[in-house]
C-alpha positions in Angstrom: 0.0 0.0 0.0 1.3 3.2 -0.9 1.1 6.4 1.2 -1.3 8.1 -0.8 -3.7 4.3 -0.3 -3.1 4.4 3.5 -4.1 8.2 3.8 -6.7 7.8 2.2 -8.2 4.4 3.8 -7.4 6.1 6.9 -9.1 9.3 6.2 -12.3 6.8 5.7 -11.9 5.3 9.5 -11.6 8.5 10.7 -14.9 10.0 8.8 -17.8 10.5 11.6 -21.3 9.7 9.9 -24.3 11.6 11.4 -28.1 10.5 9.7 -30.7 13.3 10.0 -34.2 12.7 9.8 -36.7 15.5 9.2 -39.9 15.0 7.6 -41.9 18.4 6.6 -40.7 21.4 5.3 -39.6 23.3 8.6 -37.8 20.1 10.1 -36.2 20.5 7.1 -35.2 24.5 7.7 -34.2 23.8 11.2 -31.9 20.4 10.6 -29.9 22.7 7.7 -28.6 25.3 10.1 -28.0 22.7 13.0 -25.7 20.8 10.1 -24.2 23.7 8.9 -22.7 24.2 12.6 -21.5 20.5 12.8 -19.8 21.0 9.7 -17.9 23.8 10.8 -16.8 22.3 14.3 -16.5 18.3 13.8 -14.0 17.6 11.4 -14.1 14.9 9.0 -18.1 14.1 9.0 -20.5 12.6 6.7 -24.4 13.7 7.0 -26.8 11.8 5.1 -30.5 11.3 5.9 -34.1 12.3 5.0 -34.5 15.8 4.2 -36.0 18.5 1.6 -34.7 21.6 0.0 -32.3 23.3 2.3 -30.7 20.1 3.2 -29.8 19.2 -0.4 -28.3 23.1 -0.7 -25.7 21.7 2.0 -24.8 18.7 -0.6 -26.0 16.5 1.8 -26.7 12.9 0.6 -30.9 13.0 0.9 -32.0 9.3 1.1 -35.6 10.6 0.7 -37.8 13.5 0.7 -40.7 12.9 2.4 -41.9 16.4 2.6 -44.9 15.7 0.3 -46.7 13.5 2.3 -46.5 15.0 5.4 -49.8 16.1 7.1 -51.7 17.4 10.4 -54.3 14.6 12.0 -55.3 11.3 11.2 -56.8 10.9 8.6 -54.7 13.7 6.9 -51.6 11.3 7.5 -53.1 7.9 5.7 -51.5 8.7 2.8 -48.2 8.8 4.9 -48.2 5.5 5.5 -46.5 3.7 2.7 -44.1 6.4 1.9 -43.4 6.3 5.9 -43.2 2.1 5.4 -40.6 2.4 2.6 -38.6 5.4 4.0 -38.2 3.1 7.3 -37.0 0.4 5.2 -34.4 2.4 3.3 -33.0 3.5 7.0 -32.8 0.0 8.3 -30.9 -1.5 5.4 -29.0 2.4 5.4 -28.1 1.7 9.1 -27.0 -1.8 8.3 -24.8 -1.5 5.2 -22.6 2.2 6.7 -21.3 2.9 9.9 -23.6 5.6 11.5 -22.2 7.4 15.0 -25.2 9.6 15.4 -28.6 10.2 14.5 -30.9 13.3 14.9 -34.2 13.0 14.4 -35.7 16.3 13.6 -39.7 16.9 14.4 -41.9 14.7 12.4 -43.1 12.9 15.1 -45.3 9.7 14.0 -42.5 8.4 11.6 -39.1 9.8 13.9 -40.1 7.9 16.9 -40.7 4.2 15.1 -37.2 5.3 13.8 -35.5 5.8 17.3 -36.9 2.5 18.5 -34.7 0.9 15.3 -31.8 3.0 16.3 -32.4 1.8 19.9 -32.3 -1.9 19.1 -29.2 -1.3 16.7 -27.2 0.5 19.2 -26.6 3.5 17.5 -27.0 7.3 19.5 -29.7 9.0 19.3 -30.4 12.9 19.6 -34.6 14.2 19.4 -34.1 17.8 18.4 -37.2 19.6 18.0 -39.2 16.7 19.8 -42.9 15.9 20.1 -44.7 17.9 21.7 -45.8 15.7 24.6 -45.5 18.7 26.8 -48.3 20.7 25.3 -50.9 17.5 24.3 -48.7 14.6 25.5 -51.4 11.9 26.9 -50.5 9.2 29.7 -46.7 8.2 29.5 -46.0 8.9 25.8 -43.4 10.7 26.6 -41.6 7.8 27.5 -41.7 6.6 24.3 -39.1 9.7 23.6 -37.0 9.1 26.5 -36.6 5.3 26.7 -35.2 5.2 22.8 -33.1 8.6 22.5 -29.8 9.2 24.5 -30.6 13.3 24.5 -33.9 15.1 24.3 -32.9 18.6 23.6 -35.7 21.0 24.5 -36.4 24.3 22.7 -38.8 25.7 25.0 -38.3 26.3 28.4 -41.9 24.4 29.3 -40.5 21.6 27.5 -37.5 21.6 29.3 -39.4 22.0 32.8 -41.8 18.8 31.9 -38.9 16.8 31.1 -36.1 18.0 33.8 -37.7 16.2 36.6 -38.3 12.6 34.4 -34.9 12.4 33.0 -31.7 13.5 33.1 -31.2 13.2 29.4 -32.9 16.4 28.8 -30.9 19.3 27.8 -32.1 23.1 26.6 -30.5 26.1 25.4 -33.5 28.4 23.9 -35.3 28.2 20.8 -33.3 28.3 17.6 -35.5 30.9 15.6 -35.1 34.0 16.9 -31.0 34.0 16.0 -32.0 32.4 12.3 -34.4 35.0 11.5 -33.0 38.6 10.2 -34.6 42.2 10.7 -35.1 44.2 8.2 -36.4 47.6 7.7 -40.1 47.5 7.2 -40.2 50.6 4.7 -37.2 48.6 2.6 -39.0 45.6 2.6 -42.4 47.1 1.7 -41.3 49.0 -1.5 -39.6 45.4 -2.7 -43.3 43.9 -2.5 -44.3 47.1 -4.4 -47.0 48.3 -1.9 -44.8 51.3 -0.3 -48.0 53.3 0.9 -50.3 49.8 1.4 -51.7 48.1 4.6 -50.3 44.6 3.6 -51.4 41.5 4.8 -49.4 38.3 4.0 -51.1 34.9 3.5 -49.7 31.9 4.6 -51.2 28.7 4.1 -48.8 26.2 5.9 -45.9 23.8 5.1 -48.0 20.5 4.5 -50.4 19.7 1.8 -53.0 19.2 4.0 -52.8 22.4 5.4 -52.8 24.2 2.3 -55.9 22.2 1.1 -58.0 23.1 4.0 -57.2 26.8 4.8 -55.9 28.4 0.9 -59.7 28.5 -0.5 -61.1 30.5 2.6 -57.7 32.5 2.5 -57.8 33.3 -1.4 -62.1 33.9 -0.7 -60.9 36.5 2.2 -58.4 38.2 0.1 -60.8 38.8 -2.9 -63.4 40.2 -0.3 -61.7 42.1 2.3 -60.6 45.0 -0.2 -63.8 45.8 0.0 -63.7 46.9 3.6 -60.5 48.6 2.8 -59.6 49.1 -1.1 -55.7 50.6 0.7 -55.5 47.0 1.5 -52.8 44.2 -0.7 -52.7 40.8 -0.3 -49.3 39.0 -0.5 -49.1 34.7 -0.6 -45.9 33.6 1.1 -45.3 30.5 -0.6 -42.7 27.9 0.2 -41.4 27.2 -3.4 -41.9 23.4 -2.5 -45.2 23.8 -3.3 -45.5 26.0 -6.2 -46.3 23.8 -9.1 -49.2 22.2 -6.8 -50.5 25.6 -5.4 -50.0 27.4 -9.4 -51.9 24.6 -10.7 -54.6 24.0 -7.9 -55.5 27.5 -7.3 -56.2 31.0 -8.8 -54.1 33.6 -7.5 -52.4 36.2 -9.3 -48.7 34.9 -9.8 -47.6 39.2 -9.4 -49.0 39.0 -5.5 -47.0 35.5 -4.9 -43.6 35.7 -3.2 -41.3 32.4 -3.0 -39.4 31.5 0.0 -37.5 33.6 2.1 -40.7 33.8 3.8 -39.4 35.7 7.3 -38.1 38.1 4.9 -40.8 39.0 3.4 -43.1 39.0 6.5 -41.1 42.1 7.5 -43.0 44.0 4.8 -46.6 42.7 6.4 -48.8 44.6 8.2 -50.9 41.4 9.3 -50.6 37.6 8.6 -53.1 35.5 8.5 -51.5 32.1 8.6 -51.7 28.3 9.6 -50.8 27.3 12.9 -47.6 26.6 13.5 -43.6 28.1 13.3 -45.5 30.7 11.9 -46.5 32.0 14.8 -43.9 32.4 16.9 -41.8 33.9 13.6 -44.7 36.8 13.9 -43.9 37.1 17.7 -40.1 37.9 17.0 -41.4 40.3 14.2 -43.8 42.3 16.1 -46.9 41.5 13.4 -50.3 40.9 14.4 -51.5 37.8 13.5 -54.8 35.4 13.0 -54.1 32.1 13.0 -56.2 28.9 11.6 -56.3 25.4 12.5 -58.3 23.0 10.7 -58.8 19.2 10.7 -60.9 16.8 9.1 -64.1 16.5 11.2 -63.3 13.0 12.6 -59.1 14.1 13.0 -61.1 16.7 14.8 -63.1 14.7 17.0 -60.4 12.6 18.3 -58.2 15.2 19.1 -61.0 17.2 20.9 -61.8 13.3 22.5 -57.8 13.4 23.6 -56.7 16.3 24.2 -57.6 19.5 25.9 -56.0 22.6 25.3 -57.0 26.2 26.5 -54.5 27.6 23.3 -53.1 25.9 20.2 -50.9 28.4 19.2 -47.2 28.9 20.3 -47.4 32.3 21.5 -50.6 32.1 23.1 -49.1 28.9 24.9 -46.0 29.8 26.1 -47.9 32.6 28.0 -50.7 31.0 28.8 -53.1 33.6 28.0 -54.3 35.3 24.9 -51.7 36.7 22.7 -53.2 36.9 18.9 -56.6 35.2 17.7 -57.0 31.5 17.0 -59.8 30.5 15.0 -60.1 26.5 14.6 -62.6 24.1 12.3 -65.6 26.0 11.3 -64.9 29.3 13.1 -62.2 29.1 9.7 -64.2 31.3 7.5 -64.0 34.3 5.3 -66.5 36.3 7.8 -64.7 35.5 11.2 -61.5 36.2 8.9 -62.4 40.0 7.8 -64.4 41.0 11.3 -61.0 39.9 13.2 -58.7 41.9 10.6 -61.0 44.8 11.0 -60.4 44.9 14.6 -56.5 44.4 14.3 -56.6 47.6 12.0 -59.3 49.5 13.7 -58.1 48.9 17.1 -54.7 49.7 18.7 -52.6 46.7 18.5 -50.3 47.8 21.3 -51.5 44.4 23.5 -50.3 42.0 21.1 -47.1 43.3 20.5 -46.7 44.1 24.4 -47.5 40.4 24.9 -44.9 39.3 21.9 -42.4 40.8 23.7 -43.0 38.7 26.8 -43.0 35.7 23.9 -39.3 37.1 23.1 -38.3 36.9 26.4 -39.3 33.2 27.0 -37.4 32.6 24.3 -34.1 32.9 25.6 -32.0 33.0 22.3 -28.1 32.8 23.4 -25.6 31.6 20.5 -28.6 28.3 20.6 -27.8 26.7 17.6 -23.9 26.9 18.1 -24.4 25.5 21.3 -26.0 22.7 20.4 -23.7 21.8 18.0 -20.9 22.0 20.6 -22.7 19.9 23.0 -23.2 17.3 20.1 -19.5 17.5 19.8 -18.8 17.0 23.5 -20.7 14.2 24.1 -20.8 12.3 21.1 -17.7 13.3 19.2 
């Protein structure tokens, strides 16, 4: 064996492989930064896994992308299944054939936790960032589920971390990752880009899964054509993940001009309201100071069970991190173009100083300091 053979075979050894599984769009988003930290402080590693868009900007090896089928509810998730059967399978033979030293499992909750119960039974470590969220409608001991299969749990709320703390010591926390990943901008800059300079904007956002966009998009596109009649100074902007734009282009009318393609926080910043899916979206309006509506809609039996399940004063992040009121929720039926405009004409016609005296509390909780980085070094410390 020559010298330049034996570097390289040893160069091989050395090589650290890390699998990440996300399975939706912002799973997606938040396993990208996370790896772009690794990559900068472990040297010599491999990531591979299941992942979407930003992912494969970091050439990492994408096994599959199972971003398409990912839903909200029961029935919503049927068509999951077999995509969620054959991704499993690709992982067990993946595991099998390659050396892995770490996985992360990002989100994604029904298909990441069958996965850390393989990982379990083939030895391999195991970190849950971005975890179910058996803190906010966790029933019985399914948290335990988490726990018994992971080696760390890292928390991103400071609830989270407070429901976990006293069950387990394998719970760590460091604050929520999206305040440092999102950038201000100037409003007024960001306002002339979208081309309504002297306009009270509202931005439209629909959500990251399909069966988000299916429920909520007709009643948003129905409010947008109607509420300029209760304000013709108003504009309508759809925030679109570009993910979705073939589906959403072919599925629905909406003027292509009023349609901006990721970026999504950016353009936010330009908004003078969102009206938006529940979700990440949420909390990215808290850190943004914009007043928000946000929707949440099932199908009736998904509905039913979950009512059946769980109970819930809030189901939105701001409103639950508080634990009191912070910007409207409207779920199911009270999703409609007339609950839609009354609610916007009160955010408009009404001083909005409590909501964004309340996201500032939200900011607070948030407890942003270097997170992401500091993750990534505790993933070094204890694993590499």
């Amino acid at each position: 064996m020559n010298e330049i053979e034996y570097l390289e075979k040893n160069k091989l050894k050395s090589t650290k492989n890390i699998f990440i599984s996300t399975g939706e769009i912002s799973g997606d988003i938040h396993a990208s930064y996370l790896a772009k930290e690794l990559f900068k402080i472990i040297p010599n590693i491999n990531i591979s896994g299941f992942g979407s868009t930003e992912m494969k900007k970091l050439n990492i090896n994408i096994l599959e992308d199972l971003s398409y089928y990912s839903g909200v509810g029961l029935i919503e998730n049927i068509r999951a299944i077999k995509p969620a059967i054959l991704a499993y399978e690709t992982a067990k033979k993946y595991f099998k054939e390659n050396k892995i030293d770490l996985v992360i499992l990002v989100d994604n909750q029904g298909f990441n936790i069958k996965l850390a119960q393989l990982t379990k039974k083939l030895n391999i470590k195991t970190i849950y960032y971005i975890g179910p969220q058996e803190w906010i409608w966790g029933i019985g001991n399914n948290w335990k589920k988490i726990i018994d299969n992971v080696d760390l749990l890292i928390a991103i709320f400071e609830k989270e971390y407070n429901f976990y703390k006293n069950k387990t010591d394998k719970v760590k926390y460091f604050g929520h990752p999206l305040k440092e990943i999102i950038v201000k901008k100037d409003k007024t800059i960001v306002k002339k880009e979208l081309g309504y300079s002297n306009k009270k904007v509202i931005g439209i956002m629909a959500g990251s899964r399909k069966s988000e966009i299916e429920k909520l998009l007709p009643i948003f596109i129905d409010f947008s054509e109607k509420i300029k009649k209760y304000d013709n100074n108003i504009e309508i902007v759809f925030l679109i993940n570009s993910f979705w734009k073939d589906f959403i282009l072919t599925k629905y009318k909406i003027n292509e001009n009023q349609v901006f393609y990721d970026n999504s926080t950016y353009y936010m910043q330009g908004c003078d309201l969102i009206l938006c899916a529940s979700g990440t979206a949420t909390l990215e309006t808290a850190i943004l100071d914009i007043p928000t509506i946000a929707c949440y809609k099932l199908s009736t039996f998904s509905y039913k069970i979950a009512k059946f399940l769980v109970k819930l004063d809030y189901f939105t992040l701001p409103n639950i991190i508080l634990n009191k009121k912070v910007i409207s929720e409207f779920i199911q039926e009270e999703v409609n173009t007339s609950n839609l405009i009354k609610e916007t004409k009160n955010i408009f016609d009404n001083n909005s100083n409590n909501i964004l005296n309340s996201y500032k509390e939200v900011r607070e909780k948030l407890n942003p300091k270097n997170t992401i980085e500091n993750i990534a070094l505790e993933i070094k410390k204890l694993f590499f």
